[in-house]
C-alpha positions as CSV (number, residue, x, y, z in Angstrom):
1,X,18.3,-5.8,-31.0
2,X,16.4,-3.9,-28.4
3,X,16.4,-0.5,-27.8
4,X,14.6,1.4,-25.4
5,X,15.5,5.2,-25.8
6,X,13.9,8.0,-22.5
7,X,13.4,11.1,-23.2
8,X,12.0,14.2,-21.5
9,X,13.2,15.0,-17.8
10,X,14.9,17.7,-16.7
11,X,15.0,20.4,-13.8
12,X,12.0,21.7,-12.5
13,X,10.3,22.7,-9.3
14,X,8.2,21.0,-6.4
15,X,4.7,21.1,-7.6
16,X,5.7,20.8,-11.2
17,X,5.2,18.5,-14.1
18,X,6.8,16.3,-16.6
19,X,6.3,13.9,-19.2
20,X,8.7,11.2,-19.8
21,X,8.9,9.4,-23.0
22,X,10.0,5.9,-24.2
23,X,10.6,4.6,-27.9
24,X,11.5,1.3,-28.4
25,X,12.4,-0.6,-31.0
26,X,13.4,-4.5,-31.9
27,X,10.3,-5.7,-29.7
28,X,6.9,-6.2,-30.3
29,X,5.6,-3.6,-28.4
30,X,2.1,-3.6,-28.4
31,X,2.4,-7.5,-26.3
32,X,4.8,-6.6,-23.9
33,X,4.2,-4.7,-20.6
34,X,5.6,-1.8,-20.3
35,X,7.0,0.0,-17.0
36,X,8.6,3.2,-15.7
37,X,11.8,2.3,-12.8
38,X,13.9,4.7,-11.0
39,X,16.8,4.8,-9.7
40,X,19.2,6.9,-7.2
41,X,22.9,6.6,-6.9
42,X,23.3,4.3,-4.3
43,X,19.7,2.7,-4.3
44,X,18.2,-0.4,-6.0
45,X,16.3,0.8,-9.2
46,X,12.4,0.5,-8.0
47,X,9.4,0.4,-9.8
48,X,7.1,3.4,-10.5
49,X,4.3,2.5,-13.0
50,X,3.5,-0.4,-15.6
51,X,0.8,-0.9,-18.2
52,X,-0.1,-4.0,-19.6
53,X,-1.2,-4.7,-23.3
54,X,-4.8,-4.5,-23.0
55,X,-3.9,-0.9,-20.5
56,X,-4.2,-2.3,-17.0
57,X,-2.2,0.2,-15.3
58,X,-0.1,-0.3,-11.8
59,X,2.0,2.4,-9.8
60,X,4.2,2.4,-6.9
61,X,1.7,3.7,-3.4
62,X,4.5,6.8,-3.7
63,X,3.2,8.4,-7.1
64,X,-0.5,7.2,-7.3
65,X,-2.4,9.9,-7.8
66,X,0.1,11.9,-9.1
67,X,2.0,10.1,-12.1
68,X,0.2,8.7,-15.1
69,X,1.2,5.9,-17.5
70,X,0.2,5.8,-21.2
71,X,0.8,3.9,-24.0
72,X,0.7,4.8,-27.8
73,X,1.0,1.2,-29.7
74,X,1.1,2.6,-33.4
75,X,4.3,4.7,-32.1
76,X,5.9,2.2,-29.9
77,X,6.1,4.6,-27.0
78,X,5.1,4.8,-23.3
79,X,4.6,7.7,-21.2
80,X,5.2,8.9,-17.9
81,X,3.2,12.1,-17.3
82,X,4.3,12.9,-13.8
83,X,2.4,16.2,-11.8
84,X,2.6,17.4,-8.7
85,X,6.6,16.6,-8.7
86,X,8.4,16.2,-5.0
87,X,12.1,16.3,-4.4
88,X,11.8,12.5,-3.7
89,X,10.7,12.0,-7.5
90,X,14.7,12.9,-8.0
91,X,16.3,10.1,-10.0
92,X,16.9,8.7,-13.3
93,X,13.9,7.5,-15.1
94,X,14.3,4.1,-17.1
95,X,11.8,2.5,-19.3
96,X,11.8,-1.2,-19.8
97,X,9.9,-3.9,-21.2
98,X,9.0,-7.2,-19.7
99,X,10.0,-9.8,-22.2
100,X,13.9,-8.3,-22.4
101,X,14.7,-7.8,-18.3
102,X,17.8,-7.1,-19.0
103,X,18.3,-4.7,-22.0
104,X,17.8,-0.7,-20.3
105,X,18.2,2.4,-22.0
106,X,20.5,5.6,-20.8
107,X,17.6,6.8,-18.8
108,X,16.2,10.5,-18.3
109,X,17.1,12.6,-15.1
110,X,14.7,14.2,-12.9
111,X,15.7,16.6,-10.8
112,X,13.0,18.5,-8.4
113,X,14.0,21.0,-6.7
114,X,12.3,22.3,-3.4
């Protein structure tokens, strides 16, 4: 059973930081790509960052530069570090993983406040 458990937003102000966590669990995680979505109420989830396998990294034109995804294989985690915070980073944070397209965690909100 997959299960992809966030971890790590919260309130904070514009210009801030974060780091946003993933554990999974029931995959093999070190040959799956692994990406950060977001989501706000009333908007189609969209993707912020993945990292392949081998740590090929790609982010959404709206956070490069500021966000930074990482991997840690032995723990089965990704990261989201995420400075220089806007109000338009404000959403819940999901991980995923792209063999299981369809199994999501509870996700981690993000609120930035201006």
């Amino acid at each position: 059973q997959v299960q992809l458990v966030e971890s790590g937003g919260g309130l904070m102000q514009a210009g801030g930081s974060l780091r946003l966590s993933c554990v999974a669990s029931g995959i093999i995680f070190s040959k799956n790509i692994m990406s950060w979505y977001r989501q706000v109420p009333g908007k189609q989830r969209e993707l912020v960052a993945s990292i392949a396998s081998g740590g090929v990294t790609n982010y959404a034109d709206s956070v490069k530069g500021r966000f930074t995804i990482s991997r840690d294989n032995p723990k089965n985690t990704v990261h989201l570090q995420m400075n220089n915070l806007k109000p338009d980073d404000t959403a819940i944070y999901y991980c995923n993983a792209r063999s299981y397209p369809r199994s999501w965690g509870q996700g981690t909100q993000v609120t930035v406040s201006s």
